[in-house]
N, C-alpha and C positions, 0 to 999 in steps of 0.2 A: 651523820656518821663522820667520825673522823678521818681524815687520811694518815695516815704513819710514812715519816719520809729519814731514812735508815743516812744517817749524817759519818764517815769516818774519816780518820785522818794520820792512818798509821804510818810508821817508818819505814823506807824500802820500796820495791816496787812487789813485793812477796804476795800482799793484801790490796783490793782494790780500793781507790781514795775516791770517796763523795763527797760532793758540798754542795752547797744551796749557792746559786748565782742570782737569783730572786724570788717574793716570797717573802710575805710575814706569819711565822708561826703562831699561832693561839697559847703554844708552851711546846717545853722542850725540856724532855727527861732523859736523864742519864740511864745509861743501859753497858752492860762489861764490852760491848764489841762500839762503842760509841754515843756521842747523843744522839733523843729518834725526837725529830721536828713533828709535833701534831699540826694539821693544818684542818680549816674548815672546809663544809663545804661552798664550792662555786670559785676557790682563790685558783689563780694560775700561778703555777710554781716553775720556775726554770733550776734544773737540777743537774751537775756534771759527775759523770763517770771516769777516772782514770783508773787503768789498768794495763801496767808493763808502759809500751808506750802510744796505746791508743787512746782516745780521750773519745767522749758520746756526748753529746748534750741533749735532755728532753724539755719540752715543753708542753706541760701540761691543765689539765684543769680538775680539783678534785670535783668527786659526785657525791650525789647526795646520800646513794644505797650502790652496795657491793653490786654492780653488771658483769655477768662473764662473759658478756659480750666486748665488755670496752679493754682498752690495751692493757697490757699487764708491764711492768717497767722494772728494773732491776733495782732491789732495795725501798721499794716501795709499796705498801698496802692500804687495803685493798685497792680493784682496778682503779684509772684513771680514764679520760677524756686524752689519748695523747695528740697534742698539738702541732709540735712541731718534734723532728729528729732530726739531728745535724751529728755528723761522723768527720767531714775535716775543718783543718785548722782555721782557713780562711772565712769561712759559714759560722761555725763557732765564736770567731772575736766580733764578728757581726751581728749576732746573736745579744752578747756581752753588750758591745756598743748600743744596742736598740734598747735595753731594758738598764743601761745606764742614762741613754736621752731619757727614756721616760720617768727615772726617778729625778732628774736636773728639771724636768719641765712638767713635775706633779702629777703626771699622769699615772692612775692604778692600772698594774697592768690586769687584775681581775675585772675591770668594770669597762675593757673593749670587747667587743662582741669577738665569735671562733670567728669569723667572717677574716675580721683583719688577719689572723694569723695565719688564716688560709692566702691571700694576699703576701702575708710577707713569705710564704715559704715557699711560691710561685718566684716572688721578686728575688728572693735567694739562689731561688734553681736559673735563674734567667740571667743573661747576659749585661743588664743595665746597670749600672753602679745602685744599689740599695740607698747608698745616703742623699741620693738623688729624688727618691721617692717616699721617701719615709715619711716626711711632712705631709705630703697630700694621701698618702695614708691614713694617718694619724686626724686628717678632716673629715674625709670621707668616713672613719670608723664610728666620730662621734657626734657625724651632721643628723639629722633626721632621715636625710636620704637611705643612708647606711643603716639607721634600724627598720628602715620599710622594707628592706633589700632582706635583711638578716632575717625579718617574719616570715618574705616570700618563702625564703631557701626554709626556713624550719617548718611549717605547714606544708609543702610540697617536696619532699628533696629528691625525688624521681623525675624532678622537672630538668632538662639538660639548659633549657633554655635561659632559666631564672638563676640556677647556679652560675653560666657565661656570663651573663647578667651582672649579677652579686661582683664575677672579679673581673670587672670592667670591660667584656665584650660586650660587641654587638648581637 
């Protein structure tokens, strides 16, 4: 199933402005209120919301079948996997910056495990400079250790132990 990801770029602050921050569409069709990005399933799309003068950024991952269980996000259909949500400026160009290193250093951002992004939105809420630890992120996501970690957490996730685990506790 497709994802639908509602793209606009109106004049004024009257109407809300989205755009794709990352993310490659499968196609993209014009529509009267904008183009609407199709994406597949399993890609992680980073998508920004401005409106007046607050700015949203999500990150997400499309699914394979509509869950009404999973997040519902604004201009976009059906639900998603949402990943990450960042609402200020500073979290946001950090955001920008992470999935610009990852196009500069080939990395897809659909083919790191939810694991890391659980990881970077820890590392975003925490006190530690992010570009400090990005790299050994960026190892850990794609070592073998990191996929063992990632099966633990997805066959159990009622485990408290194995999720500390997974984002680097003891």
């Amino acid at each position: 199933m497709n994802t639908v990801v509602q793209v606009r770029h109106p004049a004024g602050d009257a109407h809300p402005r989205a755009e794709l921050l990352s993310g490659a569409p499968c196609a993209v069709i014009a529509s009267p209120t904008g183009p609407v990005a199709l994406f597949g399933p399993g890609e992680v799309v980073a998508y920004r919301i401005r409106y007046r003068r607050r700015t949203r950024v999500f990150v997400f991952r499309t699914l394979d079948v509509d869950d009404a269980l999973a997040a519902s996000v604004p201009g976009v259909r059906p639900h998603v996997e949402l990943l990450l949500e960042l609402g200020t400026r500073g979290r946001i160009r950090l955001v920008r910056g992470l999935f610009a290193y990852l196009a500069k250093h080939a990395h897809d951002p659909s083919r790191l495990p939810d694991a890391f992004y659980v990881r970077v939105g820890f590392a975003l809420a925490g006190r530690r400079p992010p570009h400090k630890i990005l790299v050994s992120l960026l190892r850990q996501s794609t070592s073998a250790a990191a996929r063992d970690i990632d099966r633990d957490v997805a066959v159990s996730p009622h485990r408290p132990n194995a999720l500390r685990r997974s984002l680097g506790g003891r």
